[in-house]
N, CA and C of each residue as an Amber inpcrd file, in Angstrom:
protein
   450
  -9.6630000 173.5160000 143.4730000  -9.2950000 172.2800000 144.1440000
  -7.7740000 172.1860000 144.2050000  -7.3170000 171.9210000 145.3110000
  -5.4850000 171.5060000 145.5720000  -4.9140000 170.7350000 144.6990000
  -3.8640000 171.0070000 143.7970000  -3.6470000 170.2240000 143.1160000
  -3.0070000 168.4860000 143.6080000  -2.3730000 168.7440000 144.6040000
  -1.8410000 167.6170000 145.4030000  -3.2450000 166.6030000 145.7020000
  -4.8110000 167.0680000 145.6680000  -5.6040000 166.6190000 146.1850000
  -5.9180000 165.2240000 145.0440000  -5.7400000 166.2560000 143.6080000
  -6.4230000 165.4360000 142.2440000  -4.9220000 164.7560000 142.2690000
  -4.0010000 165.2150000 142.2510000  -2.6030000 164.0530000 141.9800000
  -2.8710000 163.0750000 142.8960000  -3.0190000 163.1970000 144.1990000
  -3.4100000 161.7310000 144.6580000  -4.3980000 160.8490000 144.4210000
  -5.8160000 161.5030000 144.1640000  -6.8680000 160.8690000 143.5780000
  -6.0480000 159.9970000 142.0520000  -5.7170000 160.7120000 141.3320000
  -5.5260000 159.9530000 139.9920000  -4.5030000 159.0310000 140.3890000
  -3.5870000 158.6450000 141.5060000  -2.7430000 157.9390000 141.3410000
  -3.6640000 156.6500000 142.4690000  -4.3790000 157.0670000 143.9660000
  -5.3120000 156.2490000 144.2620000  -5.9340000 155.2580000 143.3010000
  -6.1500000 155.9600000 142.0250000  -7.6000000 155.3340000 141.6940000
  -6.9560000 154.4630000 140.4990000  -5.8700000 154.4750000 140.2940000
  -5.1570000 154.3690000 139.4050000  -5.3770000 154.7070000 137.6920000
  -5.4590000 156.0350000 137.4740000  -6.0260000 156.1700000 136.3140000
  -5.2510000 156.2230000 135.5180000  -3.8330000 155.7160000 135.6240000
  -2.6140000 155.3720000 134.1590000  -2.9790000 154.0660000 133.6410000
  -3.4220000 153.3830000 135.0470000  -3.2820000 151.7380000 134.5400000
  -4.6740000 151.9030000 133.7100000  -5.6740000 152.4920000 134.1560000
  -7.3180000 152.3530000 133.5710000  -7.0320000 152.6670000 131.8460000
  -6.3180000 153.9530000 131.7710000  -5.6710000 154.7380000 130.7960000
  -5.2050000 153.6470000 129.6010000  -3.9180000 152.9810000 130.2720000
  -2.9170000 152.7990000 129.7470000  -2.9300000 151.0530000 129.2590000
  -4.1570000 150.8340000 130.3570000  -3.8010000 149.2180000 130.5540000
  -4.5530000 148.2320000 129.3810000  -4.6530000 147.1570000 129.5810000
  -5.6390000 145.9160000 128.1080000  -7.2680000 147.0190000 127.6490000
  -7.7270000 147.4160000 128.5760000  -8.7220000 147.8580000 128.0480000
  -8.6520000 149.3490000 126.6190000  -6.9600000 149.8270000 126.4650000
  -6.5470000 151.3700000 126.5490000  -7.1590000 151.1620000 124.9490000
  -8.2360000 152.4000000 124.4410000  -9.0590000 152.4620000 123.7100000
  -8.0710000 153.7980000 122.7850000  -8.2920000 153.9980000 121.6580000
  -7.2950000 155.4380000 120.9450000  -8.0940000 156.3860000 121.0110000
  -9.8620000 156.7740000 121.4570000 -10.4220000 157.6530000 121.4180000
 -10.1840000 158.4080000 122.8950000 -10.0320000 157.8170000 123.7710000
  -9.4390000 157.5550000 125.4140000  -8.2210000 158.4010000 125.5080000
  -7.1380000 157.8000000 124.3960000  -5.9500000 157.9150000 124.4790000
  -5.6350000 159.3990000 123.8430000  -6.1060000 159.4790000 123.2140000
  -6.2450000 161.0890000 122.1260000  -6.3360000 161.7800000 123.9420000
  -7.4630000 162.3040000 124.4350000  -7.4370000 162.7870000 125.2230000
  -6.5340000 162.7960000 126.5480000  -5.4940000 161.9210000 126.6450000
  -4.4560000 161.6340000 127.5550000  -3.9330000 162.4140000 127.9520000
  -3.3870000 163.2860000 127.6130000  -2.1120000 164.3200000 127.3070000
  -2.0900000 164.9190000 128.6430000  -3.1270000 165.5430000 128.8410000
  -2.9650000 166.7170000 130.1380000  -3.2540000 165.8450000 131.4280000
  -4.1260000 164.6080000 131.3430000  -3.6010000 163.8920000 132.5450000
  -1.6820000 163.7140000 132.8340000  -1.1200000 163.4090000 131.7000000
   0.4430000 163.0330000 131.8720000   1.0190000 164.3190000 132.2940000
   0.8500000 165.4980000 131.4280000   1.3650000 166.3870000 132.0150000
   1.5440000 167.0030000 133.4290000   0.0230000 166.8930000 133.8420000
  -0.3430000 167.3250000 134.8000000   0.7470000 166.3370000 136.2910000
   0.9460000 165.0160000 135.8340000   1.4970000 164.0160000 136.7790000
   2.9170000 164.3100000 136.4560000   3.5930000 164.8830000 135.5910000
   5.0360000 165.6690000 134.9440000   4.9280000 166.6740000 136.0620000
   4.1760000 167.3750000 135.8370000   4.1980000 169.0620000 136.4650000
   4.2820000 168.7980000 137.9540000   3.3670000 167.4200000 138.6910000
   3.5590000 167.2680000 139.9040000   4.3600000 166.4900000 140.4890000
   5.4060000 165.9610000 139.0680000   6.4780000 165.1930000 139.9390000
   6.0040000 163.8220000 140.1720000   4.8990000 163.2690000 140.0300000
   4.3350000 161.9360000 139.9220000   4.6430000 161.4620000 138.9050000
   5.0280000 161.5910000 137.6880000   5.1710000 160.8220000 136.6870000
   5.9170000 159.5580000 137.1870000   5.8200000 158.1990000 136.8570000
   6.8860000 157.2390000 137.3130000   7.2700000 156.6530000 135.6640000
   8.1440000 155.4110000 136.2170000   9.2140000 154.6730000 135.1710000
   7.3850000 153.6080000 134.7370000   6.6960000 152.9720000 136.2510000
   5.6850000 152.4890000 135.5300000   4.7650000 152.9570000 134.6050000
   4.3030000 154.1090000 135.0410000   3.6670000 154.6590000 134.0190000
   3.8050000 155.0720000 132.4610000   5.5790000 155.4040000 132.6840000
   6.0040000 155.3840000 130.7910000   6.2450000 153.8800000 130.4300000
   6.3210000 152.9350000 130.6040000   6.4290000 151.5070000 130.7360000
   4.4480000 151.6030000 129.8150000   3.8530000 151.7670000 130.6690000
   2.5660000 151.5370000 130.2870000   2.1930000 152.2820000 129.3210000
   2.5960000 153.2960000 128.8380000   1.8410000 154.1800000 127.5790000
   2.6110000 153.4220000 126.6280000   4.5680000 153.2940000 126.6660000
   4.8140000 152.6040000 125.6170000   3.9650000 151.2150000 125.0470000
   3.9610000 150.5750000 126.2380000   3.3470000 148.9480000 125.9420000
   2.4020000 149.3740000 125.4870000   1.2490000 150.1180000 125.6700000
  -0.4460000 149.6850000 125.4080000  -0.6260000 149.8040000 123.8130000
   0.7120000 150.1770000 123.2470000   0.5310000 150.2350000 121.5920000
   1.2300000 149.4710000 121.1180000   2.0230000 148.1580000 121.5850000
   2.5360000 147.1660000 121.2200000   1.7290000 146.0770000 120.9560000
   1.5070000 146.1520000 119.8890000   0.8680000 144.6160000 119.0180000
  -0.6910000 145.5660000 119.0210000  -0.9110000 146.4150000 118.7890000
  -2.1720000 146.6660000 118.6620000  -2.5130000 147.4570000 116.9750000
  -3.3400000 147.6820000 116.9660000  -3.6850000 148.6580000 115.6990000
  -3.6170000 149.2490000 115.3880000  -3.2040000 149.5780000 113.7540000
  -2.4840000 150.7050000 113.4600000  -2.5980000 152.3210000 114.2100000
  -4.0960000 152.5490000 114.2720000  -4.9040000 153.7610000 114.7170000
  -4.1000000 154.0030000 116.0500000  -4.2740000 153.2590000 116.9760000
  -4.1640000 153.2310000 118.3910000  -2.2370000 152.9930000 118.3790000
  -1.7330000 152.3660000 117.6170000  -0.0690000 152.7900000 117.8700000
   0.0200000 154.8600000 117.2920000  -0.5820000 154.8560000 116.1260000
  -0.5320000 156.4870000 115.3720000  -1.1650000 156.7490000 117.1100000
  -1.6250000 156.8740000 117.9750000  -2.1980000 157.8600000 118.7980000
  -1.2100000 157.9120000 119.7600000  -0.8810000 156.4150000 120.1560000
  -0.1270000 156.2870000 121.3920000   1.3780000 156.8450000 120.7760000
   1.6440000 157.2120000 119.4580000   3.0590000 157.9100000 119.2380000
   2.8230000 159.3670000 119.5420000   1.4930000 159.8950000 119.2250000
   1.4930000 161.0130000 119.1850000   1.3110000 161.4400000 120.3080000
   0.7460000 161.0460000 121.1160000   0.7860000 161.1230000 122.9370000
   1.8570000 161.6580000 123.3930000   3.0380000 160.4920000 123.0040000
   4.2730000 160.2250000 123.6040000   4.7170000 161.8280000 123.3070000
   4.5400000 162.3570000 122.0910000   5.0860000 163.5180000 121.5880000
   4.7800000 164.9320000 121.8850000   3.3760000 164.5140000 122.1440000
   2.7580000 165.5240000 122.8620000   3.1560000 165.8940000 124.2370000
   4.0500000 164.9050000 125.0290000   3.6720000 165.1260000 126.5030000
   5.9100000 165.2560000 126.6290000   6.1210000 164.8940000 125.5080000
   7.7360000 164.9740000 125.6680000   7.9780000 166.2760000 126.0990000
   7.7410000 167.0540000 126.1960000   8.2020000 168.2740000 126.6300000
   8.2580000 168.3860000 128.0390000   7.4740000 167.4660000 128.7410000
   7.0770000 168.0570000 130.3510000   7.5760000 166.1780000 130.8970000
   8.0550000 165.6410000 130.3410000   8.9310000 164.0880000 130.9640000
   9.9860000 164.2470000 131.4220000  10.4610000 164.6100000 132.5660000
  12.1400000 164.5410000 133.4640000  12.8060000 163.6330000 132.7530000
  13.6990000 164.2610000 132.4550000  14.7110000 163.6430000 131.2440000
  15.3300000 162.5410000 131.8520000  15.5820000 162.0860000 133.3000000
  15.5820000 160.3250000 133.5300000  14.7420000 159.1050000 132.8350000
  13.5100000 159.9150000 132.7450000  12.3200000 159.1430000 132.5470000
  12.3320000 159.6980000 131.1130000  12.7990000 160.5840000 130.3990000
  12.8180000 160.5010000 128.8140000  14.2470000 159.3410000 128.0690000
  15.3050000 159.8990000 129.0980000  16.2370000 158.6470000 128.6100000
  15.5870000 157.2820000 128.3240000  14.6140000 156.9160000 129.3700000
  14.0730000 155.2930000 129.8110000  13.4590000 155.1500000 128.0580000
  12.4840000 155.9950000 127.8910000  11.6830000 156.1130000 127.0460000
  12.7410000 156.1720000 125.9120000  13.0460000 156.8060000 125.4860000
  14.0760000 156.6210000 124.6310000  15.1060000 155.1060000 123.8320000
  15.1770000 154.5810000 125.0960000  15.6330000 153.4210000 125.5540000
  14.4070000 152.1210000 124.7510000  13.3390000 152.3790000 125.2470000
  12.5580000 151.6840000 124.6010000  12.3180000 152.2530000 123.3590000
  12.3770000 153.1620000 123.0780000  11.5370000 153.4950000 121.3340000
  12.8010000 152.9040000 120.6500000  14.4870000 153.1800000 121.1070000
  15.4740000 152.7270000 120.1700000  15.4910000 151.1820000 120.3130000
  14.9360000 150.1820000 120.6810000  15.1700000 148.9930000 121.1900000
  14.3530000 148.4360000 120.0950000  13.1880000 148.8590000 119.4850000
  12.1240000 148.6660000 118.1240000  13.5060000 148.1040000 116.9470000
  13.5310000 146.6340000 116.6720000  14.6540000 146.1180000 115.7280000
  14.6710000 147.1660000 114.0940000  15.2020000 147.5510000 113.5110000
  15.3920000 148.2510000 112.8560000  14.2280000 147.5690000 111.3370000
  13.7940000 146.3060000 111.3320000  13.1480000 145.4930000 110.5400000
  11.8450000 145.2140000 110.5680000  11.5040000 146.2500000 111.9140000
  10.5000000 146.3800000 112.2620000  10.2140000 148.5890000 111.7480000
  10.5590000 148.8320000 111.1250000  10.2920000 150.0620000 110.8050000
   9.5420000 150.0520000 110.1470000   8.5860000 151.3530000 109.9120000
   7.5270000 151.6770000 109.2900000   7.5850000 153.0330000 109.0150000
   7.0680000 153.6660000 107.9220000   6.6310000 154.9900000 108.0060000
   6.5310000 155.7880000 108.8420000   5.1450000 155.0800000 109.6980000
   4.9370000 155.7770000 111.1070000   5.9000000 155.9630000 111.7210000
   6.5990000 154.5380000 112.1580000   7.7060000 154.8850000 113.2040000
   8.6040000 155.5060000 112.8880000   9.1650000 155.9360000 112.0560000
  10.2170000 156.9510000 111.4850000   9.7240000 158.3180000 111.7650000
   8.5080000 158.5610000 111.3270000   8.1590000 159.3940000 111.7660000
   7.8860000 160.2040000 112.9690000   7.6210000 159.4530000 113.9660000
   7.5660000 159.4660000 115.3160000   8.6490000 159.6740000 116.1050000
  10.2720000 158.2870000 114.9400000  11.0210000 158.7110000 115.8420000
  11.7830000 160.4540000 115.0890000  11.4000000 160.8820000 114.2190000
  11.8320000 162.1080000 114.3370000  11.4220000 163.1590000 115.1050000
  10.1490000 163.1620000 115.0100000   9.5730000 163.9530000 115.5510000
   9.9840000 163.8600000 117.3980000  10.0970000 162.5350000 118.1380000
  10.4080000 162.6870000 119.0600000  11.6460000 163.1520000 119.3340000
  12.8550000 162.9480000 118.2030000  13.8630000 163.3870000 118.5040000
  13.9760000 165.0480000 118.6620000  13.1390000 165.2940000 117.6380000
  13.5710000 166.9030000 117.4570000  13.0740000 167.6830000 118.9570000
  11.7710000 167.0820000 119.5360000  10.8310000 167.1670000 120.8940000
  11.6820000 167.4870000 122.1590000  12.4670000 166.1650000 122.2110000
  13.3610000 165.3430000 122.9470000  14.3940000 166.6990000 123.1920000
  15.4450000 166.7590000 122.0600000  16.3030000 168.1010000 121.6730000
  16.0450000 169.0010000 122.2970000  15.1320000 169.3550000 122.0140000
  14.6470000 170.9650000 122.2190000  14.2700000 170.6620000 123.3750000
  14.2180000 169.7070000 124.2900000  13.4640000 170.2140000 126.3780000
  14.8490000 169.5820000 126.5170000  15.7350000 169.0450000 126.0510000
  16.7200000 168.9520000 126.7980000  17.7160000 170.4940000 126.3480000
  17.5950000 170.6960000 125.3650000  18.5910000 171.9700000 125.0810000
  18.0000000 173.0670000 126.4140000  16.2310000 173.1660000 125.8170000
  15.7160000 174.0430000 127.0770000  15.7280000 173.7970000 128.6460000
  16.5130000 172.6850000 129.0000000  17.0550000 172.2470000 130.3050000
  18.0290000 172.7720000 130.2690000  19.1230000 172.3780000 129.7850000
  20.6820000 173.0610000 130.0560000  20.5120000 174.3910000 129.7370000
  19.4430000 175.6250000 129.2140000  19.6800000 176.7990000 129.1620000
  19.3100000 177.1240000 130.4300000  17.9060000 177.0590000 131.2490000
  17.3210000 176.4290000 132.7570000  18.2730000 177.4920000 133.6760000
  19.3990000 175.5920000 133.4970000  20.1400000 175.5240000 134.1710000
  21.2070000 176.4990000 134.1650000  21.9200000 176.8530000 133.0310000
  22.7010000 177.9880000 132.8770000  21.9510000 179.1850000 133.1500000
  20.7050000 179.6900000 133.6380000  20.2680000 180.9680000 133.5170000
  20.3430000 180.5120000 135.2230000  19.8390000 179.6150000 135.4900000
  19.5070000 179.5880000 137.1810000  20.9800000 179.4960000 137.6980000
  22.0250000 178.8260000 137.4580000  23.3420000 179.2560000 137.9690000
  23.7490000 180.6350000 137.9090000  23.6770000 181.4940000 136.6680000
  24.3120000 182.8100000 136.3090000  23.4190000 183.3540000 137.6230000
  22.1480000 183.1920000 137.5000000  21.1430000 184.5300000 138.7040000
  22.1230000 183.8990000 139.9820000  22.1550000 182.6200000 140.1740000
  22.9600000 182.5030000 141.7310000  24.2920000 183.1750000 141.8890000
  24.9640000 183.0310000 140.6650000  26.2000000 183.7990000 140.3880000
  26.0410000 185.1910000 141.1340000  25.0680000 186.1980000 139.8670000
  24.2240000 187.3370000 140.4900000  24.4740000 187.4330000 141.9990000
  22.9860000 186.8390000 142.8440000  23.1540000 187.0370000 143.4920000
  24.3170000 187.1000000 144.6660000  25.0730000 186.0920000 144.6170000
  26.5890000 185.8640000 145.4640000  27.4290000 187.2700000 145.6140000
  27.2070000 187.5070000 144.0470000  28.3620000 188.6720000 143.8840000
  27.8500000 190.1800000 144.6120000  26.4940000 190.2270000 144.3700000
  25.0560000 191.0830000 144.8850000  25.9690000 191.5450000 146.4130000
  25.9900000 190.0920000 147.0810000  25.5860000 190.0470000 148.5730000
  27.2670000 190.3520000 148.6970000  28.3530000 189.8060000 148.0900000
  29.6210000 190.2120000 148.4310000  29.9920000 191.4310000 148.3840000
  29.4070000 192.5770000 147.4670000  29.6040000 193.7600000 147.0200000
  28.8950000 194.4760000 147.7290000  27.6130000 193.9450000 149.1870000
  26.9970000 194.5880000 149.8240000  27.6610000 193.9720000 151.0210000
  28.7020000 193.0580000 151.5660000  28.7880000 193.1270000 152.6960000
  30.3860000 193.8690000 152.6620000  31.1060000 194.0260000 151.2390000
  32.2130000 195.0040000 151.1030000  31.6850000 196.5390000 151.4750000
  30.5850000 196.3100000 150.9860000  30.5230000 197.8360000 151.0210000
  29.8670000 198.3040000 152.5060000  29.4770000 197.4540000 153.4880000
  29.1630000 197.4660000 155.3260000  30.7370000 197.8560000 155.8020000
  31.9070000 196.8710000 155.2980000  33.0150000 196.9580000 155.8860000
  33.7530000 198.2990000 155.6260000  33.6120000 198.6730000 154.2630000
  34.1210000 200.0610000 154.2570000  33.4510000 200.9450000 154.7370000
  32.6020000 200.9340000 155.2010000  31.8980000 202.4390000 156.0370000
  31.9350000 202.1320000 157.5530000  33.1330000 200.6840000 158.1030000
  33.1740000 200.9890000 159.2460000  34.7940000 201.3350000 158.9660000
């Protein structure tokens, strides 16, 4: 099946809000992961949708915040780092008096997550500039070398 076919279905049918929204259950939520990714991988991810995974574990139960952190952690690797800043933004906004175990925990773990896809972005990026480099120099050293054989 096209993947563009199921990315529109899940965003039609709205299955972040079904996911994410008053009804969002932690046995539900455990299984989340590769829906998010999958909407990462296709560039659908939005600002509403991380808006909604953060909220659906605000004021709820212990179980279901432990899932909805581990979600978050699970899927940090494949979040466009606009939309990880946002997120970020909200996890540091939690008043410091409001800490817990958990959340310490979470926020390390997201940090170290976080780190490492942004470090593995700027390497990306430095490997995909150097090959353009590459190539430039490729194509200059092949149209030097047309001019000297006329």
């Amino acid at each position: 099946m096209d993947q563009t076919i199921v990315k529109d279905y899940i965003l039609k049918e709205k299955v972040a809000e079904t996911l994410f929204g008053e009804g969002a259950h932690s046995e539900i939520l455990k299984r989340a992961a590769p829906i998010i990714r999958f909407l990462c991988q296709q560039g659908a991810i939005t600002q509403q949708i991380i808006d909604m995974i953060w909220n659906c574990q605000q004021g709820k139960h212990e179980e279901t915040v432990r899932v909805v952190y581990a979600l978050i952690n699970e899927v940090v690797p494949n979040i466009p780092e606009p939309l990880l800043d946002s997120l970020f933004a909200k996890i540091s906004s939690v008043p410091q008096d409001q800490y817990q175990e958990m959340y310490l925990d979470f926020l390390k773990e997201f940090t170290i997550r976080a780190l490492g896809t942004s470090e593995s972005i700027k390497e990306s990026r430095k490997r995909a500039k150097l090959m353009q480099n590459m190539e430039e120099l490729a194509a200059l050293e092949e149209r030097e070398a047309r001019v000297d054989k006329l």
